[in-house]
KEVEXTI-191790 format. One record per residue (C-alpha): x negated, y, z negated. Coordinates in nm, 3 decimals, always signed. Layout:
@xx = X	yy = Y	zz = Z $
...
end
This chain:
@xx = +0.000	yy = +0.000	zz = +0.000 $
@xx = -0.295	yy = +0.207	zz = -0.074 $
@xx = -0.474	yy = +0.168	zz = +0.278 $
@xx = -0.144	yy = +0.255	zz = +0.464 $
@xx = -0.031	yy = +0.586	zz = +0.250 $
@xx = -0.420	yy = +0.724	zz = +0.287 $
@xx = -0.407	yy = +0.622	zz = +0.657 $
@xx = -0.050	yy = +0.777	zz = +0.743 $
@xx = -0.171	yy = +1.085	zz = +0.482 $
@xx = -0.426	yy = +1.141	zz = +0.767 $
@xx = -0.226	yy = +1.075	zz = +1.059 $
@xx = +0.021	yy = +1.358	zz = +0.929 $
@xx = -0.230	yy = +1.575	zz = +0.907 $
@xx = -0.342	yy = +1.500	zz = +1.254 $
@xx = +0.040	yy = +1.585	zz = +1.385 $
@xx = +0.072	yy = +1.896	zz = +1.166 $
@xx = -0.247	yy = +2.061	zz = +1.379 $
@xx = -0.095	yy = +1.918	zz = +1.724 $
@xx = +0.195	yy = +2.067	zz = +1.670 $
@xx = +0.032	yy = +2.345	zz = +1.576 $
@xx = -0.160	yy = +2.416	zz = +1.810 $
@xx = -0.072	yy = +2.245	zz = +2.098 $
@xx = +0.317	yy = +2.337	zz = +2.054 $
@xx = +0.306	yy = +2.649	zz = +1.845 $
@xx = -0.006	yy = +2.816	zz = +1.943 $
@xx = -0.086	yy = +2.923	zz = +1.578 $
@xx = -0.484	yy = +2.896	zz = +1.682 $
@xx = -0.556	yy = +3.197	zz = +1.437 $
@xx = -0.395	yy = +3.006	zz = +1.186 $
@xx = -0.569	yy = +2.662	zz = +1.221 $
@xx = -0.889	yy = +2.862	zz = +1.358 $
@xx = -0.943	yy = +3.173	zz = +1.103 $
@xx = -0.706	yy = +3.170	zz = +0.762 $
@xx = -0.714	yy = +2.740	zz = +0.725 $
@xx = -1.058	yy = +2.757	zz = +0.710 $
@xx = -1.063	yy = +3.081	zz = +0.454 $
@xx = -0.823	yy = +2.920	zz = +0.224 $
@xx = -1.018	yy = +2.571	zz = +0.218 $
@xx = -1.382	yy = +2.824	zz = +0.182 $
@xx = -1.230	yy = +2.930	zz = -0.152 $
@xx = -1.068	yy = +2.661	zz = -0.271 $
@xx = -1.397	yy = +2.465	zz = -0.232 $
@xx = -1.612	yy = +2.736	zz = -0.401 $
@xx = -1.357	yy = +2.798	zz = -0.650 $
@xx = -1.310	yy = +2.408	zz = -0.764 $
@xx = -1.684	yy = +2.335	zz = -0.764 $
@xx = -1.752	yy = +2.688	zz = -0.999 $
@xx = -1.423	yy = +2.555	zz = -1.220 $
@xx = -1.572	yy = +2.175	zz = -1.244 $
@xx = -1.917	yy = +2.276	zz = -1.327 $
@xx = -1.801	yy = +2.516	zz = -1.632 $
@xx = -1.610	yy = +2.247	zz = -1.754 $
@xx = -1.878	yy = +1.999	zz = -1.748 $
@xx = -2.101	yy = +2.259	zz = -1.880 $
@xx = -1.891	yy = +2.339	zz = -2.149 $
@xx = -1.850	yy = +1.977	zz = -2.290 $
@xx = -2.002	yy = +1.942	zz = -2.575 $
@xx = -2.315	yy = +1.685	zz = -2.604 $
@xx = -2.449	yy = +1.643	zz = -2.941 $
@xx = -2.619	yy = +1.319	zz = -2.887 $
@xx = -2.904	yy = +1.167	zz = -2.663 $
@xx = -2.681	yy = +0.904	zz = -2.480 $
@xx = -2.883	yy = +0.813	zz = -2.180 $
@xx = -2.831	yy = +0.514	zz = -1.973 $
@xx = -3.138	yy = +0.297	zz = -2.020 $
@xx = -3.235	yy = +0.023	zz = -1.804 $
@xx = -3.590	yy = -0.016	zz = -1.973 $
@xx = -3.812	yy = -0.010	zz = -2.250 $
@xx = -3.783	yy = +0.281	zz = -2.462 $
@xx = -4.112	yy = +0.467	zz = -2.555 $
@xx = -4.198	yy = +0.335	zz = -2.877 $
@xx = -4.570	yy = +0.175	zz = -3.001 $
@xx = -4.875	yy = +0.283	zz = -2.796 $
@xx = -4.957	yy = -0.046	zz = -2.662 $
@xx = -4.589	yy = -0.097	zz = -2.563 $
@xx = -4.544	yy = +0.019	zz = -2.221 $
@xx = -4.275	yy = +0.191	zz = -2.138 $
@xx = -4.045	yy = +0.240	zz = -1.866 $
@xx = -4.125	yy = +0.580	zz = -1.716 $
@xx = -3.813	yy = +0.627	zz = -1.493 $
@xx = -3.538	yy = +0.367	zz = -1.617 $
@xx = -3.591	yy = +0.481	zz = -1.989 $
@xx = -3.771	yy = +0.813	zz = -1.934 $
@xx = -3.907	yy = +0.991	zz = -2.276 $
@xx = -4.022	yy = +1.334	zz = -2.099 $
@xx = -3.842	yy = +1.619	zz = -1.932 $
@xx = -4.063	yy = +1.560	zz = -1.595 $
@xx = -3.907	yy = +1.169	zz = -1.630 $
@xx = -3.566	yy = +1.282	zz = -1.632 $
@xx = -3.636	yy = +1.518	zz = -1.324 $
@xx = -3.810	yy = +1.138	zz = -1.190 $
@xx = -3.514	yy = +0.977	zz = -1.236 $
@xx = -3.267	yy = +1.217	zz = -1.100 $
@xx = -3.486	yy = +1.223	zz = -0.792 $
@xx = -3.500	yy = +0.899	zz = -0.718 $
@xx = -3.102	yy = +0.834	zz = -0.780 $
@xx = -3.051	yy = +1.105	zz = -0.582 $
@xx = -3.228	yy = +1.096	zz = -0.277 $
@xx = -3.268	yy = +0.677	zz = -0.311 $
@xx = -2.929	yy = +0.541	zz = -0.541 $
@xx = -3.206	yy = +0.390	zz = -0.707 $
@xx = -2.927	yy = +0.244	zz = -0.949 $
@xx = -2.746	yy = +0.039	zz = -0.684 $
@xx = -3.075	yy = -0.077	zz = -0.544 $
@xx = -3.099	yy = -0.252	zz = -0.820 $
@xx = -2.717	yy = -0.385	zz = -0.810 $
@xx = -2.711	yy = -0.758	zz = -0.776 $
@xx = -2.414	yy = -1.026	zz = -0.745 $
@xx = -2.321	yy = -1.268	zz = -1.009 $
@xx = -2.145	yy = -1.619	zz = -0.956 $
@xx = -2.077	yy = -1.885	zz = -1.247 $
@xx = -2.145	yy = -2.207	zz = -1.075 $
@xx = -2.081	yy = -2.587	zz = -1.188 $
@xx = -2.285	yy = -2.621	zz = -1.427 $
@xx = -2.201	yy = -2.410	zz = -1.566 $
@xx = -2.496	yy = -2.223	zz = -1.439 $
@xx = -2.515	yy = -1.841	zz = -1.394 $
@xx = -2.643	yy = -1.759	zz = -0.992 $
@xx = -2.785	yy = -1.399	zz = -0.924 $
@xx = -2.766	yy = -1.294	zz = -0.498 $
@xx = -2.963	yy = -1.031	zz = -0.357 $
@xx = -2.692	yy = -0.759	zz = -0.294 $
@xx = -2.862	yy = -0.469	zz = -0.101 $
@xx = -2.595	yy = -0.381	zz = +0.142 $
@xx = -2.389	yy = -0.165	zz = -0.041 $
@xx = -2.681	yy = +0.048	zz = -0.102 $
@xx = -2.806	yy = +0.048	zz = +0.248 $
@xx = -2.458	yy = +0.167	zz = +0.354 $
@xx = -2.452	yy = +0.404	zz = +0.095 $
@xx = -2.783	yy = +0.558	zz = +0.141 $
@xx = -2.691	yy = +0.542	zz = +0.531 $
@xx = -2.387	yy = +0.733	zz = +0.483 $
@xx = -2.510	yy = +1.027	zz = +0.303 $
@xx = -2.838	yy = +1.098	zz = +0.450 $
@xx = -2.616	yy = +1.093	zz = +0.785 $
@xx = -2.372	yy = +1.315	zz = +0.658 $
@xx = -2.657	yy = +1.504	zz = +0.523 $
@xx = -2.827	yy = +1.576	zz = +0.881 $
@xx = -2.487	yy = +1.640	zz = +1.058 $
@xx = -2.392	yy = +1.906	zz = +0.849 $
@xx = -2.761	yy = +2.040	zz = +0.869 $
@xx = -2.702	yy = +1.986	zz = +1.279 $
@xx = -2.426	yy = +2.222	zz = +1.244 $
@xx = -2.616	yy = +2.497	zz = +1.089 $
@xx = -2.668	yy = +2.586	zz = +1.460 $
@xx = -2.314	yy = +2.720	zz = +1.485 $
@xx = -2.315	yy = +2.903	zz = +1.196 $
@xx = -2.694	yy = +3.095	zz = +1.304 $
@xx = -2.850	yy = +3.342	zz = +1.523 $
@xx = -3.123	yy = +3.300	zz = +1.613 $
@xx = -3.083	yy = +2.913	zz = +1.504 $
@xx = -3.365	yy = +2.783	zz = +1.244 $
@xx = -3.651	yy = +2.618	zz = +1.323 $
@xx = -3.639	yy = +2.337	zz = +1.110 $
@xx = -3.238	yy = +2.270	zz = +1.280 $
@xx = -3.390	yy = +2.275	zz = +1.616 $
@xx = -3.669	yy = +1.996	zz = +1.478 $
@xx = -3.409	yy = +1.791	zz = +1.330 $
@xx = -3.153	yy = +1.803	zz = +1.638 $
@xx = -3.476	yy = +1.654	zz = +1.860 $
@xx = -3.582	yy = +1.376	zz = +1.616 $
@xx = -3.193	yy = +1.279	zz = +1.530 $
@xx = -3.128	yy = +1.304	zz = +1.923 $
@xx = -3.451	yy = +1.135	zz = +2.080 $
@xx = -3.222	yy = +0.824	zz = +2.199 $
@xx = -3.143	yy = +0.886	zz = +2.531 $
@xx = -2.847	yy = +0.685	zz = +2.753 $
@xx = -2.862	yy = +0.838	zz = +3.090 $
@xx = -2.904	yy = +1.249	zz = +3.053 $
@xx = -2.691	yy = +1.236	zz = +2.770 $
@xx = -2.861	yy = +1.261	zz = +2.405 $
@xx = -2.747	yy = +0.997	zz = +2.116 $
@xx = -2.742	yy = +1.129	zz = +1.801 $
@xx = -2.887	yy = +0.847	zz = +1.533 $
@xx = -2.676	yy = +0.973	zz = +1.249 $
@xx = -2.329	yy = +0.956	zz = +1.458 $
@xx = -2.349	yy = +0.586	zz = +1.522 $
@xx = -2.498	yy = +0.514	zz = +1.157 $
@xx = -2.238	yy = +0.717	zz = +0.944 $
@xx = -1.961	yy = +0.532	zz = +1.165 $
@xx = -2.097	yy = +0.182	zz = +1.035 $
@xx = -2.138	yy = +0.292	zz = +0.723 $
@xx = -1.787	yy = +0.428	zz = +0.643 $
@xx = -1.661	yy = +0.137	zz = +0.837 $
@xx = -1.894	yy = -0.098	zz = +0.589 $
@xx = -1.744	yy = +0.089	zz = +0.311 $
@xx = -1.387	yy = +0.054	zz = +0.391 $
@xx = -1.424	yy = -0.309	zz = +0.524 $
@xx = -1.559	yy = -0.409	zz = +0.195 $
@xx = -1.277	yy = -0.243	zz = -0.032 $
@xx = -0.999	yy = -0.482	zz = +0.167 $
@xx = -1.200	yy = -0.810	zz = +0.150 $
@xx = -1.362	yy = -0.763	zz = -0.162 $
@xx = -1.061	yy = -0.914	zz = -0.404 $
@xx = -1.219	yy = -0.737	zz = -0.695 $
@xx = -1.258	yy = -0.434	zz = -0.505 $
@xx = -0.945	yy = -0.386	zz = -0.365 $
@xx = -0.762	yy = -0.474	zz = -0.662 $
@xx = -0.962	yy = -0.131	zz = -0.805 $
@xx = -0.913	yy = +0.041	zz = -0.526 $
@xx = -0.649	yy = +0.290	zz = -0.517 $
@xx = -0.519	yy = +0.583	zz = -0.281 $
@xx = -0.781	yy = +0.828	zz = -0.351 $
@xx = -1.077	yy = +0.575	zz = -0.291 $
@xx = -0.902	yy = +0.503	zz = +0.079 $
@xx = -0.805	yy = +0.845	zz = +0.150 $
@xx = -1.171	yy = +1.033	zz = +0.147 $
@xx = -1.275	yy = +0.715	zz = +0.346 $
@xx = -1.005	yy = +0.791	zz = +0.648 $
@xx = -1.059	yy = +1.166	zz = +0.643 $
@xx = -1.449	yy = +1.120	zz = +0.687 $
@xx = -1.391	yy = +0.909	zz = +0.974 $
@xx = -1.134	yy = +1.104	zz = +1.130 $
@xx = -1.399	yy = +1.401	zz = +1.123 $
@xx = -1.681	yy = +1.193	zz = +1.290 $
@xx = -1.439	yy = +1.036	zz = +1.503 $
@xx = -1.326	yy = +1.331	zz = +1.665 $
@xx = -1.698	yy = +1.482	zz = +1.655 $
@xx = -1.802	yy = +1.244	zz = +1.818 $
@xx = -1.502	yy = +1.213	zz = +2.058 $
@xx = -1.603	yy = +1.601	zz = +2.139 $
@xx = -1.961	yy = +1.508	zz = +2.170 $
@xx = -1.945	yy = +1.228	zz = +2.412 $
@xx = -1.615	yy = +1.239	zz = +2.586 $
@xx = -1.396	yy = +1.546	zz = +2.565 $
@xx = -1.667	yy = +1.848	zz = +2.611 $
@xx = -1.514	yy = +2.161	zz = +2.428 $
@xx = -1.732	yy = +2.514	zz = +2.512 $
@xx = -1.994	yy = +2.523	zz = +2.273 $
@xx = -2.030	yy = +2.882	zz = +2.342 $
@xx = -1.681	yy = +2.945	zz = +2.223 $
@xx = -1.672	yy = +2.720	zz = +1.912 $
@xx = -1.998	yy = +2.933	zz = +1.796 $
@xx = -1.846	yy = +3.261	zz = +1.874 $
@xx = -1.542	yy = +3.133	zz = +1.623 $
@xx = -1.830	yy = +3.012	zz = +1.402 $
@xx = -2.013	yy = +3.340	zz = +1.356 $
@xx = -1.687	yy = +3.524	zz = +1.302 $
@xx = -1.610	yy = +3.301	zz = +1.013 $
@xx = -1.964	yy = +3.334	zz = +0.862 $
@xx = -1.987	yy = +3.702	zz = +0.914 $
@xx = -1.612	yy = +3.788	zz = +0.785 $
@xx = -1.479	yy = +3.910	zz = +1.139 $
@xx = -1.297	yy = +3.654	zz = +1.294 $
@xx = -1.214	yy = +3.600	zz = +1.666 $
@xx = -0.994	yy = +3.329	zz = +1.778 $
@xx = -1.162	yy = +3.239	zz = +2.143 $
@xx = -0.868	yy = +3.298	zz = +2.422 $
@xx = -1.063	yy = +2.971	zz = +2.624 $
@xx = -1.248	yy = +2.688	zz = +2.620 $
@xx = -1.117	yy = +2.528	zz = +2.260 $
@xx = -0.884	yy = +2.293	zz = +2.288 $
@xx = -0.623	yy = +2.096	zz = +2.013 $
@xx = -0.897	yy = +1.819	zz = +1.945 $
@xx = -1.173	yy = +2.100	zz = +1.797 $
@xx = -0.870	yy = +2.211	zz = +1.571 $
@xx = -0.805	yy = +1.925	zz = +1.493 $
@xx = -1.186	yy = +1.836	zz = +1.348 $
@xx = -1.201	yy = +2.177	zz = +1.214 $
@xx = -0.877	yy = +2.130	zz = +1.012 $
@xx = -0.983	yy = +1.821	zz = +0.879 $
@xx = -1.300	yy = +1.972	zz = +0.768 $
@xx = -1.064	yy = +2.213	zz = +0.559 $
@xx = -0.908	yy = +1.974	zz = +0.451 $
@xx = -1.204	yy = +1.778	zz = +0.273 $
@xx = -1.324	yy = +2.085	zz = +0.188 $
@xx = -1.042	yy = +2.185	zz = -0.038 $
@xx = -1.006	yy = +1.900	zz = -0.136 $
@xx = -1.364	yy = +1.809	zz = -0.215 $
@xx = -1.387	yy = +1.970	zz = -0.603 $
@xx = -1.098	yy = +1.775	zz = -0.696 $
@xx = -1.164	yy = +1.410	zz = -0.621 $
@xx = -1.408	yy = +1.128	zz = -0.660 $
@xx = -1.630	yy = +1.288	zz = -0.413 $
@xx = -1.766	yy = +1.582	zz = -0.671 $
@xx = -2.003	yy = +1.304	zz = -0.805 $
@xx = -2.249	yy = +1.475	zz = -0.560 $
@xx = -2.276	yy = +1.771	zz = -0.845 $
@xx = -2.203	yy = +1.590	zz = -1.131 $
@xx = -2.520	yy = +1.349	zz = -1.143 $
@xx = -2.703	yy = +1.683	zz = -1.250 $
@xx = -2.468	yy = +1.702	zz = -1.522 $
@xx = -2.411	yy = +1.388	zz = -1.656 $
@xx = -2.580	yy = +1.343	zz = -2.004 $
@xx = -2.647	yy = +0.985	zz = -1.899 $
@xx = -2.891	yy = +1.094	zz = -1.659 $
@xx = -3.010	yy = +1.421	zz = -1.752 $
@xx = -3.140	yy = +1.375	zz = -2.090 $
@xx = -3.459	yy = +1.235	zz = -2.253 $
@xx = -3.490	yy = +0.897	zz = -2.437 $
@xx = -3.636	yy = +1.032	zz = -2.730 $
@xx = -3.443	yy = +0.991	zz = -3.065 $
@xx = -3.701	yy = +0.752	zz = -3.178 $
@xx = -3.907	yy = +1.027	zz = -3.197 $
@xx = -3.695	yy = +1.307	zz = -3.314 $
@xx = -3.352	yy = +1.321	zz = -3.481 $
@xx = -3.072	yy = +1.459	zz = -3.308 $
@xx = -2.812	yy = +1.611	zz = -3.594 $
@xx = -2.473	yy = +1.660	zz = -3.441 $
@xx = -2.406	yy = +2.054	zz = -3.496 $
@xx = -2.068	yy = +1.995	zz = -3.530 $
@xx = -2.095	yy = +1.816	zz = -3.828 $
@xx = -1.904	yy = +1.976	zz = -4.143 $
@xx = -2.151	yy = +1.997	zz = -4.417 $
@xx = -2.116	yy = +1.637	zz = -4.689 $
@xx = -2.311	yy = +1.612	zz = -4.981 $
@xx = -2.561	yy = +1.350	zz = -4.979 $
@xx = -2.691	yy = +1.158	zz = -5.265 $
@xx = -3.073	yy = +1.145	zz = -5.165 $
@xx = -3.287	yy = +0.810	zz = -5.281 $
@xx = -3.512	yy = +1.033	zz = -5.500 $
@xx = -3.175	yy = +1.164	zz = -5.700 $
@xx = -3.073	yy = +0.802	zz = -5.695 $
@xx = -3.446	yy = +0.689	zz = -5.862 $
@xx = -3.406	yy = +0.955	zz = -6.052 $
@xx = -3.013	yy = +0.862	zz = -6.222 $
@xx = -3.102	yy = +0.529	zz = -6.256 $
@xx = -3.477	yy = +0.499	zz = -6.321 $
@xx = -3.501	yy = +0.325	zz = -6.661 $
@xx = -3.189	yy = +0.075	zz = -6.502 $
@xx = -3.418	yy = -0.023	zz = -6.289 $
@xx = -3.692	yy = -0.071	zz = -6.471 $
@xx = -3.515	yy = -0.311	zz = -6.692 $
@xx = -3.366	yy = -0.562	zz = -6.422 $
@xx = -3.690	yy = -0.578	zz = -6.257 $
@xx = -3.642	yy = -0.330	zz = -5.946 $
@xx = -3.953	yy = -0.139	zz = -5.850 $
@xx = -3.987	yy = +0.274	zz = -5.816 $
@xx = -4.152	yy = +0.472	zz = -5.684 $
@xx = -4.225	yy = +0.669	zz = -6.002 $
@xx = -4.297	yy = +0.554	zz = -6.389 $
end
C-alpha cells in the first residue's frame, strides 16, 4: 500500500504541472514563484531543524562505540570507532561522511541448523549508498553551470571527467546511469527484503520515487527530448539574481516538470528522513569524545542532593568499625 500511495503521490504531481503548463500556461507560476516558495521553505526548515537539534540538551558523553575505549597505555585503542580526541571525532565524522564507514561494516546474520550463527559479507547496500550520493553530489555540482557566469573552473573539470564516456558524438554522463541503479537498488531491496518492507512505510518510498522522477526526466532532457539550454539558464540566472524572466521559447512541459519536482524535494527536504544529511554533525552519537574515563561529566541539570561522603561516613562510625573488625583509613 505504501509503494502505490508514494508512486500515485508522484504521478499527481506529474499531472498537476501538465496541466499546468501544458493546458493552463501558468509557466511563471511553475517557472518563477514554485521555485521561490520551495527556496524558503527549504532554508527555512533546515535553519528551524538545526536550532532544535542545537537546542536539545546533552548532558552526557553518549557516543556510539564500536571499539576499544582509551583506557591503560599499553591498551590500544580504537582511534576512529571509539575516538578519545576532538581531531578523532572530526576522523570519524569524515569517514562516515564521505565513506558510510558504518554500513561498510554492516554484515548479514542467519541462524542455521545447528544451531549455528552464519555472518555474509553484505557490502551492497553500502556500495549503492555511497553510489547514490556521491552521484547526486556531482549532478547538483554539474548544475552549478546554470546558476553561473562566467561558469567555475572546477564545474567545467568535473563536467569533462563525469562526461569522458562517449556513444557516438553524444557525451554519457557516469553519475546519470549510476544514481539510476542505485535508487533502483534501493527501492528493489525495500519490496523483497521481508524485513525491510515490513519497516518500510510511505515516507521511505516516496523520497525514493521523487528522486527518480527528477533523474528520469533529466536524463530524458539530456538524451532524448533536447530543451534550449540557453533558455533554461536565462530562467536560471533570473532566479539566482532575484529578477525573474519566464523564457517565451524553447522550454517545454517536461523541464517544468523536473524543475517542479525539484521544488518539490526541496520543500520537502527539512521535513523528512532525508535531513540526516545535516544531522550526522549534530548527533551526540557521533560528535562527541569517548572520554568519561578520563573526566567526569556532571549533568548541569541536576538539582543539588546532599551526599553523605565516605570520609563523613568513617568519621560517624569509626570506633563501630573498629570493633567488628572493618579497616579505616584513620585511627
Amino acid at each position: 500500500m505504501g509503494i502505490l500511495v508514494s508512486l500515485l503521490a508522484v504521478i499527481v504531481l506529474i499531472l498537476i504541472v501538465y496541466l499546468g503548463v501544458g493546458v493552463a500556461n501558468l509557466q511563471f507560476v511553475f517557472g518563477v514563484i514554485v521555485p521561490y516558495v520551495a527556496m524558503v521553505t527549504f532554508f527555512a526548515g533546515i535553519i528551524y531543524r538545526v536550532m532544535k537539534w542545537a537546542s536539545a540538551p546533552v548532558p552526557f558523553r553518549i557516543p556510539t562505540t564500536g571499539g576499544q575505549q582509551k583506557s591503560l597505555p599499553w591498551i590500544t585503542a580504537a582511534r576512529f570507532d571509539n575516538p578519545y580526541t576532538t581531531a578523532g571525532v572530526i576522523g570519524r565524522i569524515a569517514l562516515e561522511v564521505l565513506l558510510f564507514r558504518s554500513l561498510f561494516r554492516n554484515t548479514r546474520v542467519e541462524l542455521r541448523e545447528g544451531p549455528k550463527l552464519a555472518y555474509y559479507w553484505e557490502k551492497w547496500l553500502w556500495l549503492a549508498a555511497l553510489m547514490f550520493h556521491w552521484s547526486f553530489l556531482i549532478i547538483l555540482l554539474r548544475h552549478l553551470r546554470l546558476f553561473t557566469d562566467p561558469v567555475p573552473y572546477f564545474v567545467s573539470l568535473l563536467e569533462g571527467i563525469d562526461g569522458f564516456l562517449r556513444v557516438g558524438l553524444q557525451g554519457l554522463f557516469i553519475t546519470d546511469i549510476l544514481i539510476v541503479a542505485a535508487a533502483t537498488y534501493l527501492f528493489i531491496r525495500r519490496v523483497i527484503i521481508p524485513q525491510v518492507r515490513y519497516i518500510s512505510l510511505p515516507a521511505d518510498y516516496f523520497p525514493l520515487f521523487l528522486i527518480l522522477g527528477i533523474v528520469l526526466s533529466g536524463v530524458l532532457m539530456r538524451y532524448f527530448f533536447r530543451v534550449d539550454v540557453t533558455a533554461v539558464k536565462e530562467l536560471a540566472m533570473g532566479l539566482v539574481t532575484f529578477s525573474p524572466k519566464v523564457p517565451e521559447e524553447g522550454i517545454g512541459v517536461l523541464f517544468y516538470t523536473h524543475l517542479f519536482l525539484v521544488s518539490v524535494l526541496g520543500a520537502y527536504f527539512p521535513f523528512s528522513k532525508l535531513v540526516h544529511m545535516g544531522g550526522i554533525f549534530l548527533t551526540p552519537t557521533r560528535n562527541l569524545p569517548n572520554n568519561s574515563r578520563a573526566f567526569r561529566h556532571i549533568n548541569p541539570w541536576n538539582y543539588p542532593v546532599k551526599v553523605h561522603s565516605y570520609e563523613e561516613y568513617e568519621e560517624e562510625f569509626r570506633e563501630k568499625m573498629k570493633k567488628v573488625g572493618l579497616p579505616v583509613e584513620k585511627e
